[in-house]
C-alpha atoms as one frame of an Amber mdcrd trajectory, in Angstrom:
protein
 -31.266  48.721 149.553 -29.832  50.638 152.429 -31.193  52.474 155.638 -30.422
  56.063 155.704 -30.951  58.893 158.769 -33.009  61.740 157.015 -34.234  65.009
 159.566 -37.546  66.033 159.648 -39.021  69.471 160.644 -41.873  68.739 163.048
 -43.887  71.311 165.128 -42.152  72.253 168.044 -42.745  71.057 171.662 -44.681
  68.199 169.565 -41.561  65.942 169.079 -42.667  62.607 170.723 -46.277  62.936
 169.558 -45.043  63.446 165.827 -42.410  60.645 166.251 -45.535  58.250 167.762
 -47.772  59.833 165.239 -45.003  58.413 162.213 -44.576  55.125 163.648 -48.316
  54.000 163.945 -48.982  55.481 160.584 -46.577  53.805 159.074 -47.441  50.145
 160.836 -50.877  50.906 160.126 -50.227  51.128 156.072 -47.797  48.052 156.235
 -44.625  50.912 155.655 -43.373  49.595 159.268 -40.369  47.555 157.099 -39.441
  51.226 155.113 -39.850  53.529 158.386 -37.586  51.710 160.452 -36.457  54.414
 163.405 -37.703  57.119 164.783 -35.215  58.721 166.986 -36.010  62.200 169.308
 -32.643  63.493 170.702 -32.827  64.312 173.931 -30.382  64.821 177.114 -30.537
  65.045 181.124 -29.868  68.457 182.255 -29.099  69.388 186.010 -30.173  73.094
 187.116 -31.289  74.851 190.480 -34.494  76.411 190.251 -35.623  77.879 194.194
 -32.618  76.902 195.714 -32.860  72.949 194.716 -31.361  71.191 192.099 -33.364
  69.013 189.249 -32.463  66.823 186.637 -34.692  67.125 183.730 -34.552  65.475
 180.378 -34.730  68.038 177.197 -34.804  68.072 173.515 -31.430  68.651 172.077
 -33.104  70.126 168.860 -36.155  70.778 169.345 -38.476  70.884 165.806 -36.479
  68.138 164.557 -36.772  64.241 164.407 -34.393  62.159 162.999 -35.898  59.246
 160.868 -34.174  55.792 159.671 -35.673  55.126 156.270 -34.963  51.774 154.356
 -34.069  53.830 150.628 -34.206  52.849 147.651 -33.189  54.038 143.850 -35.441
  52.347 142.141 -37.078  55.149 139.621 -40.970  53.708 140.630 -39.895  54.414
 144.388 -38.563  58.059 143.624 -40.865  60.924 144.845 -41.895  63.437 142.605
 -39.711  66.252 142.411 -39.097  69.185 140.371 -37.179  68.752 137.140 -34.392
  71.059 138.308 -34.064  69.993 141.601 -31.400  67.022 141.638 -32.513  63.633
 143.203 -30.772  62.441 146.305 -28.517  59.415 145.326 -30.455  57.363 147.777
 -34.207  58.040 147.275 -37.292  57.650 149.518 -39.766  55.470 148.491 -42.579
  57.304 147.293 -45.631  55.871 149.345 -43.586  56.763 152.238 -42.782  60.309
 151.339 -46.504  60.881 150.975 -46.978  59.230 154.414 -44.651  61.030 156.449
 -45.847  64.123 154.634 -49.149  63.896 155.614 -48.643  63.334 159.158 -50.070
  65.528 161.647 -47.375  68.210 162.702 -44.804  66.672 160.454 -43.610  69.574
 158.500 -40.878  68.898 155.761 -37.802  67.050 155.346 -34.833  68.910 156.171
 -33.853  70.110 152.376 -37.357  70.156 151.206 -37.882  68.152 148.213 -34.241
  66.916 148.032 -33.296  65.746 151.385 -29.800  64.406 151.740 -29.270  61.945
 154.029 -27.342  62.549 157.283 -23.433  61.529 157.191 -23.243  58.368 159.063
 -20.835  59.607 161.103 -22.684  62.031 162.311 -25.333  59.726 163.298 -22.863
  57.370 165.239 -22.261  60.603 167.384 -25.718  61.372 167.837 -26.642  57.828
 168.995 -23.443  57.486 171.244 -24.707  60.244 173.154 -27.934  59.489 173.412
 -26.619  56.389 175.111 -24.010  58.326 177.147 -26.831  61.074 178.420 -28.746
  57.514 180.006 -25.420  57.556 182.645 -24.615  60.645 183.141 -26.067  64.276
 183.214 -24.952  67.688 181.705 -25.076  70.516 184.127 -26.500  72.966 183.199
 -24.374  76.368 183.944 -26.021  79.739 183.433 -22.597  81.742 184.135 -20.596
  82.708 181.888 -16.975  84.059 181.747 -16.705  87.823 182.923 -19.957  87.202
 185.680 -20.014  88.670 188.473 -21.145  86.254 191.188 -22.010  85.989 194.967
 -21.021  82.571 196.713 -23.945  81.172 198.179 -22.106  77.891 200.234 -19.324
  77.265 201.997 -16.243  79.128 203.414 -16.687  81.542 201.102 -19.964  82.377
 201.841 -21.710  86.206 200.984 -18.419  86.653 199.030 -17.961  88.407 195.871
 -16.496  87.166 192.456 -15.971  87.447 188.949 -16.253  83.803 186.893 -12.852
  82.857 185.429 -13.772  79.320 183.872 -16.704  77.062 183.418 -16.301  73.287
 183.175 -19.618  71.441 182.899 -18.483  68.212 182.423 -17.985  68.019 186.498
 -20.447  71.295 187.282 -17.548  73.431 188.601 -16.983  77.090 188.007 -13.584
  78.629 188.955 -14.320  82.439 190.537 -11.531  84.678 191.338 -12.259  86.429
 194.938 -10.773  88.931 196.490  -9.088  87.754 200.056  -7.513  89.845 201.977
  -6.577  92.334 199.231  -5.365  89.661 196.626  -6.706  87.673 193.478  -7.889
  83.949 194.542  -8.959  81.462 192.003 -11.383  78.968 194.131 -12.902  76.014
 192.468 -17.147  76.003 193.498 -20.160  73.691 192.493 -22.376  75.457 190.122
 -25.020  75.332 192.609 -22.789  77.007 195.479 -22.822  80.855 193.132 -25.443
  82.927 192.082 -25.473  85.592 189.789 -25.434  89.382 191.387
């Protein structure tokens, strides 16, 4: 028996409720040791709303949850599926399936009534984020390239730009202004622009 990461299809907005929802559920019928993880992506995003800035935590897919099921191909464990629908190599166990289909605002497995398990790999990533979003926080930008802009801060102030580049990893945007009749790049905060 191995644990595999399957996606599930919950109502939207109702991501930690359906994730708390699974987990007591699944304690409560003694599936606790098959249902191992439930896992809500999420990540810390910076923006300016009324002229200050807030960090807020969001879903990164929102309608999705990402379970960690202990499978199993044992044919009694299998759920039922329709003869021409292939089986995933690693099955569900079947009083599980019915559990986490019954669930209030748990919709479907991702692939229905063959779910394939998520690549490992792909998990790792997932999970390393997570753990990277707990340090740090993603700006979020609204610009992009082509905008115009009006500089809000600094030396530049009440001037007039087009956005040349976005980097959110450090919340800069490079605008190109007109001084004095030529072309200046000049590197800005995200929060020092606006749109015009």
């Amino acid at each position: 028996m191995t644990a595999k990461w399957y996606v599930l299809r919950v109502q939207s907005g109702k991501e930690d409720s359906s994730a708390e929802n699974l987990l007591k559920r699944a304690k409560l019928q003694g599936l606790d040791n098959k249902l191992l993880r439930v896992f809500v992506p999420r990540e810390r995003v910076a923006e300016i709303k009324g002229g200050k800035k807030r960090t807020k935590e969001i879903k990164k897919y929102p309608g999705y949850v990402m379970v960690l099921i202990e499978t199993s191909s044992e044919e009694k464990d299998n759920p039922p599926v329709p003869a021409k629908t292939p089986q995933p190599a690693q099955s569900i166990p079947k009083d599980l399936w019915y559990l986490i289909k019954e669930t209030p605002g748990v919709g479907d497995f991702l692939g229905g009534n063959a779910p394939q398990p998520m690549a490992d790999e792909e998990m790792e990533k997932l999970l390393k984020e997570e753990e990277k979003q707990k340090t740090e926080t993603t700006v979020k930008i609204d610009f992009q390239k082509g905008d115009r802009v009006k500089i809000k801060e600094g030396p530049f102030q009440n001037f007039d730009g087009i956005v040349e580049e976005i980097c959110p990893q450090r919340g800069i945007v490079k605008v190109v202004v007109t001084i004095f009749g030529r072309s200046t790049p000049v590197d800005l905060e995200y929060w020092e622009v606006e749109r015009t």
